[in-house]
Every structure is written in C-alpha cells, then in structure tokens.
VOPAGU-2260 file (C-alpha; in pm, 1 decimal, decimal comma):
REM VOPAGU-2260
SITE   aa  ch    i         X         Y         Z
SITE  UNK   A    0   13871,9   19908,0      57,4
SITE  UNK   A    1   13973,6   20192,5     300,0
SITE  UNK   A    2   13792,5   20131,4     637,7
SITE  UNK   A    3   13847,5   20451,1     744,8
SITE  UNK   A    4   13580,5   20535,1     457,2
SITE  UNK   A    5   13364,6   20282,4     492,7
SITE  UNK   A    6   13067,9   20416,6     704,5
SITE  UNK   A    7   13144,7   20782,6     538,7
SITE  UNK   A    8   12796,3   20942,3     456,1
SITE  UNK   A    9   12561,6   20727,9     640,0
SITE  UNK   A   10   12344,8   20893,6     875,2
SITE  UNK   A   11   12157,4   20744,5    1117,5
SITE  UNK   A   12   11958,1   21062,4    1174,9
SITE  UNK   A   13   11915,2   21270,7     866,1
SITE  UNK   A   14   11813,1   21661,2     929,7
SITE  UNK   A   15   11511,2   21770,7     763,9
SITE  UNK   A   16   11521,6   21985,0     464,8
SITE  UNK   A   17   11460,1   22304,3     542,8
SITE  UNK   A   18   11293,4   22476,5     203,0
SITE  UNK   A   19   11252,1   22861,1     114,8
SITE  UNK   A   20   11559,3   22937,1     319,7
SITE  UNK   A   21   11804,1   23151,0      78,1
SITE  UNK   A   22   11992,3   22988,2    -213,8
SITE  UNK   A   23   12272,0   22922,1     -13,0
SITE  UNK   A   24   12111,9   22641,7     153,3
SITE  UNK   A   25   12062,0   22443,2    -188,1
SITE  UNK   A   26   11654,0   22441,4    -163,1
SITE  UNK   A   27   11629,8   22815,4    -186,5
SITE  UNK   A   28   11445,9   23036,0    -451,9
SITE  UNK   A   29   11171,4   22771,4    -619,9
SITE  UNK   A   30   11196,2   22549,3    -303,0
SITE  UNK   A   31   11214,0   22240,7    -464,4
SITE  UNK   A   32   10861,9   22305,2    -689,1
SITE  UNK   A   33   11091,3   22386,6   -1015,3
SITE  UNK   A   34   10982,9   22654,4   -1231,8
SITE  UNK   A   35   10643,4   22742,4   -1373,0
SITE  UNK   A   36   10318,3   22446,9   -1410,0
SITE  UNK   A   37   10087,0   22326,7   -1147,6
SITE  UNK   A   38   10281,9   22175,3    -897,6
SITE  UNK   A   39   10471,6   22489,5    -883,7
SITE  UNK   A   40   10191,4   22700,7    -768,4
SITE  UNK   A   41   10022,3   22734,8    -424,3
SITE  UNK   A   42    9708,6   22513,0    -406,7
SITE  UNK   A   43    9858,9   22197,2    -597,0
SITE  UNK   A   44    9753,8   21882,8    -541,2
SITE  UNK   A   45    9648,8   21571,1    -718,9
SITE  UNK   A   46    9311,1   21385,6    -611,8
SITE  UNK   A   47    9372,2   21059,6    -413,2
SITE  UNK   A   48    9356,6   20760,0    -696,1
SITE  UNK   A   49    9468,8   20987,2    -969,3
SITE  UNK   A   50    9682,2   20782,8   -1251,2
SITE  UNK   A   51    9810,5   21110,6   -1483,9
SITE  UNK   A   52    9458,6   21067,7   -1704,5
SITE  UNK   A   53    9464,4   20705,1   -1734,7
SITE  UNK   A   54    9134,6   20510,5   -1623,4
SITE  UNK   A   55    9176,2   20496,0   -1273,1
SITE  UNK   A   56    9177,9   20159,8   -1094,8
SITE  UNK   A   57    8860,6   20201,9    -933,4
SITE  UNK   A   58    8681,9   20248,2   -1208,5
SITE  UNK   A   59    8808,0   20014,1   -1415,3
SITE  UNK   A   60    8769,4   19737,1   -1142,4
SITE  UNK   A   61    8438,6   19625,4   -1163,0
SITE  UNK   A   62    8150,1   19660,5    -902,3
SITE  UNK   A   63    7942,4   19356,1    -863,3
SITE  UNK   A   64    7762,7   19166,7    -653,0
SITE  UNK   A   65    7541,5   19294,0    -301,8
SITE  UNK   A   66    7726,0   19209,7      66,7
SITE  UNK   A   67    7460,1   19156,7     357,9
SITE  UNK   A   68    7704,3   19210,5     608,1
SITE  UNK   A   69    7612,3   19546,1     713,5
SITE  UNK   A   70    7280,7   19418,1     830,4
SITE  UNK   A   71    7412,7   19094,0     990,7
SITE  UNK   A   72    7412,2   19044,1    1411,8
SITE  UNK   A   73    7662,2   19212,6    1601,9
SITE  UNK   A   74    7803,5   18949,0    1809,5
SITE  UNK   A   75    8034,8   18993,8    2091,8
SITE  UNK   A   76    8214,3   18710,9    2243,2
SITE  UNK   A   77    8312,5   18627,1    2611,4
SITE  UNK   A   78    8584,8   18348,1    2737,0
SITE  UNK   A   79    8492,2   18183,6    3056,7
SITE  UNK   A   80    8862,0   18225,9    3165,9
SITE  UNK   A   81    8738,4   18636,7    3169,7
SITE  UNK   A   82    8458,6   18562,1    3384,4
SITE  UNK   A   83    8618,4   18355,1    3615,6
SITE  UNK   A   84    8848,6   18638,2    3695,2
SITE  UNK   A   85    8580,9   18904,1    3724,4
SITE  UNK   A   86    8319,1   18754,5    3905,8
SITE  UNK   A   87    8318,6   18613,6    4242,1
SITE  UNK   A   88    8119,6   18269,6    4285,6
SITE  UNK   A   89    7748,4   18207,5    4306,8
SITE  UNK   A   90    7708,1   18554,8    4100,1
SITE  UNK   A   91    7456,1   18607,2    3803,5
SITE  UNK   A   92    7657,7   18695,7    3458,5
SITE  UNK   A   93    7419,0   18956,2    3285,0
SITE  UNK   A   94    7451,2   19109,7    2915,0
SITE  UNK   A   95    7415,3   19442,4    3133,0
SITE  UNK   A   96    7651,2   19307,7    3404,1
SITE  UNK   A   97    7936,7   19246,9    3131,4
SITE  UNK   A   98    7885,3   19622,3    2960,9
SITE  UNK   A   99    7946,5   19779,2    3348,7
SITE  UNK   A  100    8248,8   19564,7    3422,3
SITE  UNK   A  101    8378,4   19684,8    3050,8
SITE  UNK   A  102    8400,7   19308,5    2934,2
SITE  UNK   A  103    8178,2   19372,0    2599,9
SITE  UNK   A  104    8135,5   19692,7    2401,8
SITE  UNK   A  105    7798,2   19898,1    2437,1
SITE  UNK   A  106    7696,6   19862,2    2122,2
SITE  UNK   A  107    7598,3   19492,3    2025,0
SITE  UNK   A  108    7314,0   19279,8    1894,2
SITE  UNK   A  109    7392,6   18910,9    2107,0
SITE  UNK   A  110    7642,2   18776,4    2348,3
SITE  UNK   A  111    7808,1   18451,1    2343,2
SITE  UNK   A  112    8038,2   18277,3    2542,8
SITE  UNK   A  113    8315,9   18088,4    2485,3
SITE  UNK   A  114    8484,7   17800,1    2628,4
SITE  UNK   A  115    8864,5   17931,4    2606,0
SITE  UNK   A  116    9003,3   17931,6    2981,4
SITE  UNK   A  117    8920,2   17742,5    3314,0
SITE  UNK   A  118    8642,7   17788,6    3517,6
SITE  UNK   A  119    8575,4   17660,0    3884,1
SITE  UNK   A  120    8325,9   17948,0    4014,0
SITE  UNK   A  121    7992,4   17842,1    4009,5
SITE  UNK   A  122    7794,9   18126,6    3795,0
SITE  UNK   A  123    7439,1   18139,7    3668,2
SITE  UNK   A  124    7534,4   18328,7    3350,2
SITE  UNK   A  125    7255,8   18472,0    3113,0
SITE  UNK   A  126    7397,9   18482,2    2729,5
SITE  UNK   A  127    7196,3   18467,0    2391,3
SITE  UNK   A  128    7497,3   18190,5    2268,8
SITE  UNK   A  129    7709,6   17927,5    2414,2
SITE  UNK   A  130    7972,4   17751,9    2261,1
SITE  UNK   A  131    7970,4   17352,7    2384,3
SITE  UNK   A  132    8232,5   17362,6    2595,9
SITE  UNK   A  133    8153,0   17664,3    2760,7
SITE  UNK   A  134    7803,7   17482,8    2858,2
SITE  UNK   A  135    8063,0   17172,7    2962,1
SITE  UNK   A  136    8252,2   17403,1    3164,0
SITE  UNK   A  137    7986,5   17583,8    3285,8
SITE  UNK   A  138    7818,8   17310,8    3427,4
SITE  UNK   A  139    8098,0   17142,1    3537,9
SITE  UNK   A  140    8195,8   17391,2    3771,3
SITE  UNK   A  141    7835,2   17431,6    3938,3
SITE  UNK   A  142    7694,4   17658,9    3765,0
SITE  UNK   A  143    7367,7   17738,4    3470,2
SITE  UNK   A  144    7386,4   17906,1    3174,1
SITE  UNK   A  145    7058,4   18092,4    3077,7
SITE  UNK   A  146    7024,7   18131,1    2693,5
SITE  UNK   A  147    6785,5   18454,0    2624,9
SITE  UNK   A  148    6626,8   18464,6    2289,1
SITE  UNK   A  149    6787,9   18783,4    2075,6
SITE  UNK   A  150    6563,2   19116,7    2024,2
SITE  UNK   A  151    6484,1   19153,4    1627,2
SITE  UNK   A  152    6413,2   19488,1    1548,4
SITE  UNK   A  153    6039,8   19513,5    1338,5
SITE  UNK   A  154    6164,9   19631,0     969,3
C-alpha cells in the first residue's frame, strides 16, 4: 500500500456535470442521451410506475376491500401540561379559546384532552373527550371539566 495514494480520487465535493458543452469536456455532442431512440429526443420521459411493458405493480396488486376512514371524526388532542402553560388560573378552556391561542388546528370534528403533564391551575375546561387522568388531574388541581356533546352533520 502507498499512503501517499491512498485517498487519491475521492472527492468530498464532486462538480456537477456540465452537458452540451463542446466535446472537449467529455459530455459534449449527444450530451449523454446516446444516439438516435426515444430517450434521445426532446420530450422523453417514462410515466411514473412504468416497468418496460411488464404488468405494472399497481395493477397487478389487487384492490379490495372499502376503508371508512375518510369519514371518521377528526380528533385533536390537548395535554394538560399545554394548558397549564397557556392559561392563567381560574380561566375557562374553550374549543374556540384553544384555535386563537394556536393549540389545535382549525379544522377538526372533537377535542380531547389528555392527561400527559402536571397541572396545578385551577381551569374550568370545556372539551368533547377526556382521558381519566386528565379528569384526575383536572380535578385535582381545582378545577371542572365540561364535556360538550359533538355536532353530527345531517347526511
């Protein structure tokens, strides 16, 4: 082994190659495209899942079954730990409230809260879901938690 050789040719930062610039710069004339055929010519491309004329693998993968999940409830989910930081004590924890103070998305169908965190503000917090401990917590520290019955929309 020569060392002096040793870490000949790598490159940590590798210039890109610079097509259709003279044949001097050894990607010159057909630019890397090679001569004549469809990838040669302007426009070329192959469709995304395209196997060379074999059955692609989405269609020979097959398609059963129906998912509900696109109309199941959009539930959002709030620690007590983030509402002990961004409310002061004694206030009232609102759906509404949470959307203004950016704690929940706008878009949603219920909110629940979880128990993850500590809590030692007293809050009256309004909520269509409570995990156990949350209530635990809830009420431990002073507070009432409000479940509100979810809107259903008429089908």
């Amino acid at each position: 082994m020569i060392l002096n050789d040793v870490h000949q040719g790598i490159q940590t930062r590798k210039r890109p190659k610079r097509i259709g610039r003279g044949t001097g710069s050894g990607h010159g004339k057909t630019s890397g495209r090679g001569h004549k055929g469809f990838f040669s010519r302007s426009g070329s491309s192959r469709r995304t899942g395209f196997e060379g004329g074999q059955m692609p693998i989405f269609r020979r993968v097959a398609k059963r079954g129906f998912n509900n999940r696109q109309f199941a409830a959009e539930i959002v989910v709030v620690n007590v730990g983030a509402l002990e930081s961004a409310f002061e004590a004694g206030s009232v924890v609102t759906p509404e409230i949470l959307v203004q103070r950016g704690l929940i998305p706008t878009r949603f169908d219920q909110v629940k809260i979880l128990g993850d965190g500590e809590l030692t503000k007293s809050l009256t917090i309004t909520a269509h879901r409570f995990s156990v401990s949350a209530e635990q917590k809830i009420a431990a520290a002073g507070g009432k938690f409000v479940i509100v019955e979810p809107v259903v929309a008429a089908q």
